[in-house]
Structure formats: structure tokens, C-alpha cells
VOGU-3710 file (C-alpha; in Angstrom, 3 decimals, decimal comma):
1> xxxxxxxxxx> -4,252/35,427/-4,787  -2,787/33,854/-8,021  -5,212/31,477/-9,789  -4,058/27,350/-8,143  -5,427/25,512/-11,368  -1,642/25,807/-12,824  -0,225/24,717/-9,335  -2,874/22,070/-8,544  -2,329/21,048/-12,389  1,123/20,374/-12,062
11> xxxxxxxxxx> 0,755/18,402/-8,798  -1,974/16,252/-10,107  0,869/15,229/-13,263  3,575/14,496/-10,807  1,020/12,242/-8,906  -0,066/10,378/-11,460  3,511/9,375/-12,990  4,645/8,586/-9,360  1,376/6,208/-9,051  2,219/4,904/-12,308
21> xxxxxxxxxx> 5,819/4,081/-11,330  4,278/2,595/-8,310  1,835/0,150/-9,681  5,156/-0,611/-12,363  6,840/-1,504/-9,124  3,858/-3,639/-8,468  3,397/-5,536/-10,930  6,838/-6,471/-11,805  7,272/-7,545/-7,988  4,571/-9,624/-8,820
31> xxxxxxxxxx> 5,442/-11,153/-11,897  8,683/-12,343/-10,435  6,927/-13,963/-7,760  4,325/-15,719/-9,813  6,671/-18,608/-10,757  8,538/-19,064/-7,666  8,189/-21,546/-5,004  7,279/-19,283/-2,183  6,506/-20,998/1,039  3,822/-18,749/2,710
41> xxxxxxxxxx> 4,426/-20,230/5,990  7,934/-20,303/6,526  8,545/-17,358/4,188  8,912/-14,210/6,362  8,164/-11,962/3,616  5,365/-14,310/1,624  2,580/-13,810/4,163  3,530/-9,977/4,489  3,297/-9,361/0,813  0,273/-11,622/0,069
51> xxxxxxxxxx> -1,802/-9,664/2,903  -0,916/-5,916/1,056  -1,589/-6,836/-2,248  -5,154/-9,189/-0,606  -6,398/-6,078/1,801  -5,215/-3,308/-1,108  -7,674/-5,256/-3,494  -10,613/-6,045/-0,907  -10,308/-2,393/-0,185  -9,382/-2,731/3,525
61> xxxxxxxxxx> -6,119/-1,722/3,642  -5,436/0,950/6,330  -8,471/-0,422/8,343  -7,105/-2,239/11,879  -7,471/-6,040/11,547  -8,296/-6,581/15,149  -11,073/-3,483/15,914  -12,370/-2,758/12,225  -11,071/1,157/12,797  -9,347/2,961/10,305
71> xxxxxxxxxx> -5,325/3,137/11,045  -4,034/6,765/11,351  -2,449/7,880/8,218  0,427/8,541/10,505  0,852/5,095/11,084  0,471/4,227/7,422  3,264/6,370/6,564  5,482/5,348/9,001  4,745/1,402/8,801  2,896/0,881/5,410
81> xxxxxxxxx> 2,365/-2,649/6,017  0,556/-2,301/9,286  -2,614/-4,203/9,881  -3,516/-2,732/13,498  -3,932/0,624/15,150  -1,762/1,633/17,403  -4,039/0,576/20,515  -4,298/-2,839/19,096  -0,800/-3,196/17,943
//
């Protein structure tokens, strides 16, 4: 078997731009939404956005709001902004 650490290497550097270009996404989503006049409540959007980037920095994202379980990765990838399981969805 060839030696991974090349492989594994390479993977690792593609990670960590995508995650970069991720968190650029981020924060310029964020900065454009700093100054506007977003109405939480009526705003469809507002609440959905404020709960990700709130449960992404408590560190509960991909934990079920209703139960406490974690939410299948599955689920995560298919609805990223989910905040049940399935059972409790």
C-alpha cells in the first residue's frame, strides 16, 4: 500500500480553502445584514439565519431542539438548517 500522507495532505489543503471560502461566505452575508432593517418576526429568512449563526456559535448546531439528540449527519446534509431529528420533526 502506497504511503496516504501525500493523499490525506492534499485533502486536508482542499478542506481548508473550501472552509475558508465558507466562513468568507459568512461573514460577508453578515456584514450586509448588519445595517439592515431586518424584521425577525415577519422576516421568513431573519429568524432562520439568526438561529444557524446563534446554535453554530453556542456549539449546538446539529443537536435536535426538541429531544437534546444529535441530528443524523444525513439529515444535516440534506436540510442544513434543521433544528430537529427526524422523529421530532
Amino acid at each position: 500500500m502506497e504511503d496516504p500522507r501525500p493523499a490525506l495532505g492534499t485533502e486536508r489543503a482542499r478542506n481548508e480553502r473550501l472552509l475558508a471560502d465558507v466562513e468568507r461566505s459568512m461573514r460577508d452575508v453578515s456584514d450586509a445584514r448588519q445595517d439592515a432593517n431586518s424584521d425577525d418576526e415577519h422576516d421568513p429568512e431573519g429568524a432562520t439565519l439568526a438561529w444557524e449563526r446563534g446554535s453554530l456559535g453556542a456549539g449546538t448546531y446539529g443537536t435536535c431542539a426538541v429531544g437534546g439528540e444529535p441530528i443524523p449527519a444525513a439529515r444535516l446534509a440534506a436540510v442544513p438548517w434543521a433544528a430537529t431529528c427526524v422523529a421530532h420533526a
